[in-house]
C-alpha positions as CSV (number, residue, x, y, z in Angstrom):
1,X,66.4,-35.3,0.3
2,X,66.6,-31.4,-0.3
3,X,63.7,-29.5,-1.7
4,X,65.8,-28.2,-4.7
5,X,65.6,-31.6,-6.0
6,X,61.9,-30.9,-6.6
7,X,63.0,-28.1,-8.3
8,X,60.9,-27.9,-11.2
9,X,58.1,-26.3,-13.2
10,X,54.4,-28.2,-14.3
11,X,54.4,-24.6,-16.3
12,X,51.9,-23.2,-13.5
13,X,50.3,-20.0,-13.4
14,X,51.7,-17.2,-11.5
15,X,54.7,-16.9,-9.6
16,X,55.3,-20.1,-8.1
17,X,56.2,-23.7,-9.7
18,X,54.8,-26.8,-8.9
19,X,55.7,-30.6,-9.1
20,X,54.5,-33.6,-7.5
21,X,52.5,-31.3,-5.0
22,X,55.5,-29.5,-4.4
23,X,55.6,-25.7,-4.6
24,X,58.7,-22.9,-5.2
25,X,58.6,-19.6,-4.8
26,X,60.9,-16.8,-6.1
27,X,61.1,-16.1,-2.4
28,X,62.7,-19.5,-2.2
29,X,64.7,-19.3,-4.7
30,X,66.6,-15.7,-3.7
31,X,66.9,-17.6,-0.1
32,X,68.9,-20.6,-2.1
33,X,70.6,-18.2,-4.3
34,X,72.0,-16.1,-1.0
35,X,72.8,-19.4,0.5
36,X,75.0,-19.7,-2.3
37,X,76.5,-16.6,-2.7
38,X,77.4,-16.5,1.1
39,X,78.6,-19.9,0.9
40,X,76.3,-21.7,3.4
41,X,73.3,-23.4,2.1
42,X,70.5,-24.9,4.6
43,X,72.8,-23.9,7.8
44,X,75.9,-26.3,5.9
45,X,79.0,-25.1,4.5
46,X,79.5,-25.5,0.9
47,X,81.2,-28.2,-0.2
48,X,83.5,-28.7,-3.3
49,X,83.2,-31.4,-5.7
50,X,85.3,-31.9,-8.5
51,X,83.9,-33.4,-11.5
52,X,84.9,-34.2,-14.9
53,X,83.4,-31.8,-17.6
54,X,82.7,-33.4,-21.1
55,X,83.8,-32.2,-24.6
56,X,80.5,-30.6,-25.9
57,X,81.7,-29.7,-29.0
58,X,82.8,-33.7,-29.9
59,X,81.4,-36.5,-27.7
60,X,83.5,-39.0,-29.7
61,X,86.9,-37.0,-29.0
62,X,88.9,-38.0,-26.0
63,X,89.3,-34.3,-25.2
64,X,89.7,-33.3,-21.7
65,X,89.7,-29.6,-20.5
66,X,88.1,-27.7,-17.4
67,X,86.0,-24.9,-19.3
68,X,86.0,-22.7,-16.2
69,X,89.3,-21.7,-15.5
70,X,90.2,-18.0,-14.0
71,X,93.4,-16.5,-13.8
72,X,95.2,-13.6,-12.3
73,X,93.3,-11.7,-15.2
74,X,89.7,-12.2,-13.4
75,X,90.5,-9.0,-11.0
76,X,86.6,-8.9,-10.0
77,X,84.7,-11.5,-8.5
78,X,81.1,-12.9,-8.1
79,X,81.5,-14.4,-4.5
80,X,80.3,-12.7,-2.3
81,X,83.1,-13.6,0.7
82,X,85.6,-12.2,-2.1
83,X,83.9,-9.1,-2.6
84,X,83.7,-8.8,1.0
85,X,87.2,-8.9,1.7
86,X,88.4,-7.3,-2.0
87,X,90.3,-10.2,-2.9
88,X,90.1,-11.0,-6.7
89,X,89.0,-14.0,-8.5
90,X,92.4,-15.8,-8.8
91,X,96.1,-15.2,-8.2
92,X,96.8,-17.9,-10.6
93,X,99.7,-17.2,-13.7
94,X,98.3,-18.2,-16.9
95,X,101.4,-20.5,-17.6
96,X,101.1,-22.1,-13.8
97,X,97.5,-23.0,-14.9
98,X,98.6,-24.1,-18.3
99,X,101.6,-26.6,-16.8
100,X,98.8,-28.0,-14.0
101,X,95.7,-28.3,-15.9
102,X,98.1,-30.9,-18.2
103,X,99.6,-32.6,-14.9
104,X,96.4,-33.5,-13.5
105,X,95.5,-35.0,-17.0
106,X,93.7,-32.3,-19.3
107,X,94.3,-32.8,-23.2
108,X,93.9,-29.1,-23.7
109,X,94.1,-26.0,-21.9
110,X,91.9,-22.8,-21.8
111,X,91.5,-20.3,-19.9
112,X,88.0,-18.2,-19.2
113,X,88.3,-14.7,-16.9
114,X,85.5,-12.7,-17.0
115,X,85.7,-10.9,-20.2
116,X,89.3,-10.6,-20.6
117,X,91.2,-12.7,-22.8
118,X,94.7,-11.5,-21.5
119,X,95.3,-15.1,-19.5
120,X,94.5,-17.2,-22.6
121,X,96.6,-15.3,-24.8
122,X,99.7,-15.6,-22.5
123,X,99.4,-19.3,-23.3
124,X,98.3,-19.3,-26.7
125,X,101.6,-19.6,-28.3
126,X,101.6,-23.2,-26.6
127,X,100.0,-26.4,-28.2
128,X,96.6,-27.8,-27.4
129,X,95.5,-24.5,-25.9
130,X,92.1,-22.2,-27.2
131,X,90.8,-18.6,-26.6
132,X,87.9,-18.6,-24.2
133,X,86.0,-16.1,-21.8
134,X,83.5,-15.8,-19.1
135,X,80.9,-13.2,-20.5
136,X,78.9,-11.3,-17.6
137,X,75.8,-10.2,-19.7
138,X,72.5,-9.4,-18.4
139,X,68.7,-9.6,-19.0
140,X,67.9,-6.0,-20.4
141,X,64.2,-5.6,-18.4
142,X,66.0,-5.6,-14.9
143,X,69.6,-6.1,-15.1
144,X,69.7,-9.6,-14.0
145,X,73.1,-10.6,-14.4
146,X,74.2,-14.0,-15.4
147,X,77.3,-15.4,-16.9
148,X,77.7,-16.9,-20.3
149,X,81.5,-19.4,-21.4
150,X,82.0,-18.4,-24.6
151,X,84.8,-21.2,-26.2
152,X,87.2,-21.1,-29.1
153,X,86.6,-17.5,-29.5
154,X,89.1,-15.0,-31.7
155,X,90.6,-11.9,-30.5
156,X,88.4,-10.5,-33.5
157,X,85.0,-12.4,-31.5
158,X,86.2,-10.8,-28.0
159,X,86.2,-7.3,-29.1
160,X,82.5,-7.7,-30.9
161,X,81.6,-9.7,-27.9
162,X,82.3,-6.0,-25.5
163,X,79.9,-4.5,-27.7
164,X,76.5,-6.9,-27.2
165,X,77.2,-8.4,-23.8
166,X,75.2,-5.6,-22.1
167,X,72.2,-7.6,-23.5
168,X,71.5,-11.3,-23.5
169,X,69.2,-11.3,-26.5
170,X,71.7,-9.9,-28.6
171,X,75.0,-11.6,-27.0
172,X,73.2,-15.0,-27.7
173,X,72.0,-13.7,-31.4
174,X,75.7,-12.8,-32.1
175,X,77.4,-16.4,-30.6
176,X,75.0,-18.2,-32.5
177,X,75.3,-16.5,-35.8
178,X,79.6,-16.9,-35.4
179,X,79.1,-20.8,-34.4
180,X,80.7,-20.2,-30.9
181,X,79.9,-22.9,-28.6
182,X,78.9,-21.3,-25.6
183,X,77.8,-22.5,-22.0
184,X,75.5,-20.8,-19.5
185,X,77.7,-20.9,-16.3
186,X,76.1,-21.8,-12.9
187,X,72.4,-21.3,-14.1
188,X,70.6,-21.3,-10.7
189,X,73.5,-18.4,-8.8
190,X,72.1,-15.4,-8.3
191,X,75.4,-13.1,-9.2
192,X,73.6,-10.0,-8.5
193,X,71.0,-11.6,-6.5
194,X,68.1,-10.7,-8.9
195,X,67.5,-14.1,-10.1
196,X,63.9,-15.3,-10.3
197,X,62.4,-18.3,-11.8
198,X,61.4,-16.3,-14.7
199,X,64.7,-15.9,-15.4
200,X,65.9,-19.2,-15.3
201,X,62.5,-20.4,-17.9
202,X,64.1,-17.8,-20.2
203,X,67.5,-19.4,-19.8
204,X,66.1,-23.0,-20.9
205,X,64.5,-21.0,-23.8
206,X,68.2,-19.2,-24.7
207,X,70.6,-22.1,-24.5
208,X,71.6,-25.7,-25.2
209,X,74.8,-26.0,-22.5
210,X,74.0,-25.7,-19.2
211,X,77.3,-26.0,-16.9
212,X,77.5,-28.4,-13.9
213,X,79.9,-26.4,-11.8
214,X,82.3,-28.1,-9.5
215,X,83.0,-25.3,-7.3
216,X,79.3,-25.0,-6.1
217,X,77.4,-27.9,-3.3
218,X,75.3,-30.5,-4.8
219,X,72.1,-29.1,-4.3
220,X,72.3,-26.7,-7.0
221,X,74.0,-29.4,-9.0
222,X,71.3,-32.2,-8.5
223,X,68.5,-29.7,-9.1
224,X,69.9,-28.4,-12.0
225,X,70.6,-32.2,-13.2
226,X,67.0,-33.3,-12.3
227,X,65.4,-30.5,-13.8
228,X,67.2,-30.5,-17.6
229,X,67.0,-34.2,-17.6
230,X,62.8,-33.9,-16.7
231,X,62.0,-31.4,-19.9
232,X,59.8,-32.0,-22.7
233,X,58.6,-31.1,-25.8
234,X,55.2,-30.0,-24.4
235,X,57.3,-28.5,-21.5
236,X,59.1,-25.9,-24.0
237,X,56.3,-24.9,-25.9
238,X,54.5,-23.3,-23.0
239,X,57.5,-22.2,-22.0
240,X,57.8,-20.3,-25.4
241,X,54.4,-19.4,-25.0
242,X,54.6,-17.7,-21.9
243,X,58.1,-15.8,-22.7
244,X,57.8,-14.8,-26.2
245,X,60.6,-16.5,-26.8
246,X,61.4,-18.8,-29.5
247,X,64.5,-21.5,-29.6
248,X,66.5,-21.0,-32.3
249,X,68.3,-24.5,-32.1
250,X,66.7,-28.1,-32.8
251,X,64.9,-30.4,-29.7
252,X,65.1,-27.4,-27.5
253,X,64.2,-29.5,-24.6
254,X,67.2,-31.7,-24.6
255,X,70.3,-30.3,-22.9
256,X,74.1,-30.5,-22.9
257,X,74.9,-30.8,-19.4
């Protein structure tokens, strides 16, 4: 079994985390976090695994969308083979996306580049179709970068969005204060390979929806998975303690997934 499944915190001091015996280091982590980044992760290549993404918003609702689309509008990326060879995110037409998404059985369409909204509004003249973006905002005491789905947005939310992304504090004041339902995207990849597990204790602190992305290997999923599922109450507090960080939504410790 891989060692992220043991990922997890017994809120220990210093920098490592400890469960069962088992230890993680933010050395380990930056090693897992390159491993994904460069696409190979403990000597295997990355493999792709679709899998169905729940409406957050309305459990009862038979919606069905992908939340984490890109288009030809996403002109830089965060793989690190992309950036190698300068290739962009997608090559994708907005209305291409729109006309597959409902063939392979989506209710609704959206479409999230990184902070653009060109791609959705090429299709937003269609039915069952929303306004959505991939936010790249960082943590302000090191430039941590991490990115944020922001869903059912306005062209009016967008523009304010531009203006408080450069700080995650204040992007996740302003999305919570408008309603917007919004989803911290690939929690444990390093984009600009600063992540720590500081970080990702601050992250649990900031949000409710944690993504399950399909284009990344099961290792980062099943950690992920085994980690929110394992959080408690007394779990959150120290948490909070440590951080200086207070939830500002109900039963912190329970996660959209």
């Amino acid at each position: 079994m891989s060692c992220f499944l043991y990922f997890f915190y017994s809120l220990s001091e210093g920098r490592h985390a400890q469960w069962d015996g088992f230890s993680i280091s933010n050395e380990f982590l930056n090693r897992v976090s390159f491993g994904l980044n460069s696409g190979i992760v403990q000597g295997q290549l990355m493999e792709r695994r679709r899998t169905s993404t729940p409406d957050i918003t309305k459990k009862e609702s038979p919606m069905r969308v992908d939340l984490h689309v890109h288009s030809k509008y996403s002109k830089r990326p965060s793989a690190w083979v992309l950036k190698k060879i300068g290739c962009p995110e997608s090559f994708t037409e907005p209305q291409d996306i729109y006309r597959i998404a409902l063939a392979r059985g989506m209710t609704h369409v959206t479409i999230s580049d990184h902070n653009r909204i060109e791609g959705a509004l090429a299709i937003a003249h269609l039915p069952r179709t929303f306004l959505s973006e991939e936010i790249t905002t960082y943590f302000p005491e090191d430039r941590c970068k991490l990115h944020v789905l922001a869903l059912d947005i306005t062209e009016r939310q967008h523009a304010d969005i531009q203006h408080c992304r450069d700080n995650v504090f204040y992007l996740v004041d302003y999305l919570r204060a408008q309603g917007i339902v919004h989803v911290v995207a690939h929690p444990l990849y390093g984009v600009n390979d600063r992540l720590s597990i500081e970080h990702f204790e601050k992250m649990l602190l900031l949000f409710k929806n944690f993504e399950m992305n399909g284009a990344r290997n099961d290792v980062a999923n099943d950690g992920l998975e085994a980690v929110l599922k394992a959080l408690s109450p007394d779990m959150i507090e120290a948490l909070s303690d440590r951080n200086g960080i207070d939830p500002a939504f109900p039963e912190p410790w329970k996660k959209n997934i």
